[in-house]
N, C-alpha and C positions, 0 to 999 in steps of 0.2 A: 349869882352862883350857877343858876339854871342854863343863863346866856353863856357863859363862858366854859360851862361842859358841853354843850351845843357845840359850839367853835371849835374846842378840841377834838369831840367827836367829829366834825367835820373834817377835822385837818386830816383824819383815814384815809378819810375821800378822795383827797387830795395827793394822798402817797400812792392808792392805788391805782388814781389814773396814771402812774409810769410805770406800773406793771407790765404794761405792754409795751413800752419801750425797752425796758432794761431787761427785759425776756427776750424780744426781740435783736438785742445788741447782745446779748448770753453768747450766743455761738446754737452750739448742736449735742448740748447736756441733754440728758431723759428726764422727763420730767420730775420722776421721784428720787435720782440724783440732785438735781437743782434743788426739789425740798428740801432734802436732807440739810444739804449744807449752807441755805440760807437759813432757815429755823435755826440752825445751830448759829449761825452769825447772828440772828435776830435777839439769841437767848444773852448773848453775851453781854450787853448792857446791863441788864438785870442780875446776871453773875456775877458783874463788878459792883452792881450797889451794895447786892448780897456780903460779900466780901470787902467790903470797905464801911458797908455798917450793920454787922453781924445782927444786930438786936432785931434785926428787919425779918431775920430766917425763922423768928416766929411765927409771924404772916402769913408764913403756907401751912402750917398748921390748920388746916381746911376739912371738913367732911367730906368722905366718898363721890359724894353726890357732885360738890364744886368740882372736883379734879378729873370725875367722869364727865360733865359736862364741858368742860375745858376742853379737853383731846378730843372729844365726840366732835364737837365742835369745828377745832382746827385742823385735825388730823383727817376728820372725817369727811369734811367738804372736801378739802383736795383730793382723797381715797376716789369719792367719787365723781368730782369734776374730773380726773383725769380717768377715769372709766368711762364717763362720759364722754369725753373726746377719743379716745380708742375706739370706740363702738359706735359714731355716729358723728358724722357732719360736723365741723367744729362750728358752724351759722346758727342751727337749730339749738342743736347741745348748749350752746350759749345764752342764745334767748331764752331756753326754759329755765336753764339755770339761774336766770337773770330775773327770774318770779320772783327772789328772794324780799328784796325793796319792799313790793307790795305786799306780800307774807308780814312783814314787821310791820307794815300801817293797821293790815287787816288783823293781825292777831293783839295789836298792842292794846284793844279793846278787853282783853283781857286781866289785863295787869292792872294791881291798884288804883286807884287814883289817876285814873286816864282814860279819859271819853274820846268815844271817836264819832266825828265828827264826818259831814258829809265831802266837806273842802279835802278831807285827808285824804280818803277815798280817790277824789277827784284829782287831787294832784297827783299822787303816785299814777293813775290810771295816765296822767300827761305825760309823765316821766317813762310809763312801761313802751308809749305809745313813741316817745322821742326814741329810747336805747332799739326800738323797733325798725326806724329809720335808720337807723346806724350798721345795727347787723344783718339786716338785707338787701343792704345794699347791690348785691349780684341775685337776688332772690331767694327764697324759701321753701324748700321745695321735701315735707314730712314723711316718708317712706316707712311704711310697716317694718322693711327688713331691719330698722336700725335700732326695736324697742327696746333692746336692752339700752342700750345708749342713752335714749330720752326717757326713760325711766332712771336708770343711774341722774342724770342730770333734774329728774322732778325731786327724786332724796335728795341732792345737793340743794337745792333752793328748799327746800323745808329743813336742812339740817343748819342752815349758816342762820333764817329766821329763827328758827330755834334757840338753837344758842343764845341769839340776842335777845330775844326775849326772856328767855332761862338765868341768863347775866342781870339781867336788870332785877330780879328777886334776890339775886347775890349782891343788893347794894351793898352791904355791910364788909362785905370780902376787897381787902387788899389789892389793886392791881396788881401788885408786886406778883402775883399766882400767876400772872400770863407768864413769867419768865421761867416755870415750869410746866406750862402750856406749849411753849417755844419749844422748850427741850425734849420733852418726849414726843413731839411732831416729830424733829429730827430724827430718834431713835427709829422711831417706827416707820417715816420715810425712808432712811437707807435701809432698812432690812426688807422691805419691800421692790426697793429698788435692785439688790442682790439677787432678789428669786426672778422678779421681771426683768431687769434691762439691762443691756449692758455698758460699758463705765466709759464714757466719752468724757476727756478735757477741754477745758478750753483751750484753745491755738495762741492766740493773743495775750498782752497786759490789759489792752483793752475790754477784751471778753471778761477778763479775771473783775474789772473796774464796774462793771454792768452785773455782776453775779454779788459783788460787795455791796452795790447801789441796792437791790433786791433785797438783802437780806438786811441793810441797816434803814431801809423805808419798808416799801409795800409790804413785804415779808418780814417786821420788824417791827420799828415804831408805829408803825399802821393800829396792831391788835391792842397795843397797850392805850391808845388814845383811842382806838372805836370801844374797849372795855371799859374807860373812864366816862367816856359820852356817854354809853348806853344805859351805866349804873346812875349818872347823875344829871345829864340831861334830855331834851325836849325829843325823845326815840319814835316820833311821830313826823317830826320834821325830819331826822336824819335817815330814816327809812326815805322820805320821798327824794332826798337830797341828794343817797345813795346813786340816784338814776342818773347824775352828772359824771359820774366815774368813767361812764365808754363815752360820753361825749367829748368830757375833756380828754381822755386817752387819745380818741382819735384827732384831736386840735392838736393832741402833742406828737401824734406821727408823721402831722402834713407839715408841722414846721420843722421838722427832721428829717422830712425828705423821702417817710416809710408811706405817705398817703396822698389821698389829690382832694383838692377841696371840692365841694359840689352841693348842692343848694340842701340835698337830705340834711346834711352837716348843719347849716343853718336853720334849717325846719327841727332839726331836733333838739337846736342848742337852744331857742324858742318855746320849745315844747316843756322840758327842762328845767327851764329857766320859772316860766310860768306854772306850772307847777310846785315846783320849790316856795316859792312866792305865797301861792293858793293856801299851800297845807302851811306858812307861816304866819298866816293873819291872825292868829292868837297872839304871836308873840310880838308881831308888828303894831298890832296896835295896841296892845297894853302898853308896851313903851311909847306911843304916843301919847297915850293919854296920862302918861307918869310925867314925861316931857310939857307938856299942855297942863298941869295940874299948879294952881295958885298956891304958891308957899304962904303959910300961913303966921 
């Protein structure tokens, strides 16, 4: 049960490294335009269960508490990931914001029934050191003028750790609640988007196909399988695991034609990789030794 919420939480992972592609192929939306109306695509799965098995709208029947941590959450990382990037270097704003990973190894010591261990520590610290490779790639270079910006960006990486850690005391809570997670993203995206920016379309079917891709993965099915992981499984692993996301992103822009391959790329898919590995020898080898165990 443990392994295969692990997996699922993982599969996030895996949605969010084409985040940057399908953003990338979007066109020249604003960015809390693009919320808006992917959280609103993203919600719509969940509106059709809702509506196709009513008895489920119990579900969200949730304490204050759940529904504040929900939007604080979803709404609130991007609120301030994208104040972050208005205000500061999208390289920098990125790496701090990308604290989050290790935020979830280092606070998960907190939670129930969960030791942390020195390997967890250590992976994640390989994983921060690979996405590190990744994003300075043209260099790094921290400027007093932009604090607002890498402060926006140090809330962001404590607000998305948060949540997940916060989620995971909400085992008992229904995923079904991310699909009003979704929906009041969206609300509070476009209204935001109203007072700040102004309302760019996309040009293309294509552009329209990449803003759909967004909002029925990374922006979509992403939250509901990282909410299922985190409530049910191994949130130590998928913290350090998390650190694969800009690696594989950028593998998925060089085979698209958006990147150039270069040894960093290798040294951090390495980095990564081993790490990943490191923070999972709890579960690597119990199941060895389940596997190796004489039936009796």
């Amino acid at each position: 049960m443990k392994l295969k919420a692990t997996l699922i939480g993982f599969s996030a992972i895996l949605m969010w490294s084409l985040l940057a592609l399908f953003t990338a192929a979007s066109g020249k939306m604003p960015p809390f335009q693009l919320s808006a109306i992917c959280f609103l695509i993203g919600s719509l799965p969940g509106i059709i269960l809702l509506t196709l098995k009513p008895r489920r709208l119990a579900l969200l029947k949730q304490p204050a508490k759940v529904w504040l941590t929900g939007i604080a959450g979803l709404f609130g990382y991007h609120f301030l990931y994208f104040t972050a990037l208005r205000n500061a270097p999208a390289v920098e704003a990125g790496l701090i914001a990308y604290l989050w990973p290790l935020l979830i190894v280092v606070g998960s010591a907190l939670l129930p029934g969960e030791r942390l261990r020195w390997y967890h520590v250590a992976g994640a610290v390989a994983g921060l050191a690979g996405t590190i490779l990744i994003v300075s790639r043209n260099g790094i270079d921290f400027d007093g003028a932009y604090t607002l910006g890498y402060g926006a960006a140090f809330l962001c990486a404590f607000t998305w750790s948060g949540y997940s850690l916060l989620t995971r005391r909400f085992d008992a809570v229904s995923t079904d609640v991310v699909t009003g997670f979704c929906l009041a993203t969206s609300v509070l995206s476009f209204l935001c988007h109203l007072g700040l920016e102004k309302t760019i379309w996309p040009d293309t079917g294509f552009e329209w196909l990449a803003v759909a891709g967004l909002g029925l993965l990374p922006v979509g099915a992403a939250f509901y399988a990282w909410d299922y992981g985190v409530k049910n499984g191994d949130i130590q692993l998928l913290g350090v695991a998390s650190y694969a996301a800009p690696v594989l992103s950028t593998l998925i822009l060089i085979l698209f034609g958006f990147a150039e391959p270069s040894w960093r790329i290798a040294a951090a898919c390495l980095l990564v990789t081993g790490g990943a590995v490191l923070a999972a020898r709890d579960m690597i080898f119990r199941r060895a030794r389940t596997a190796i165990q004489p039936a009796e």
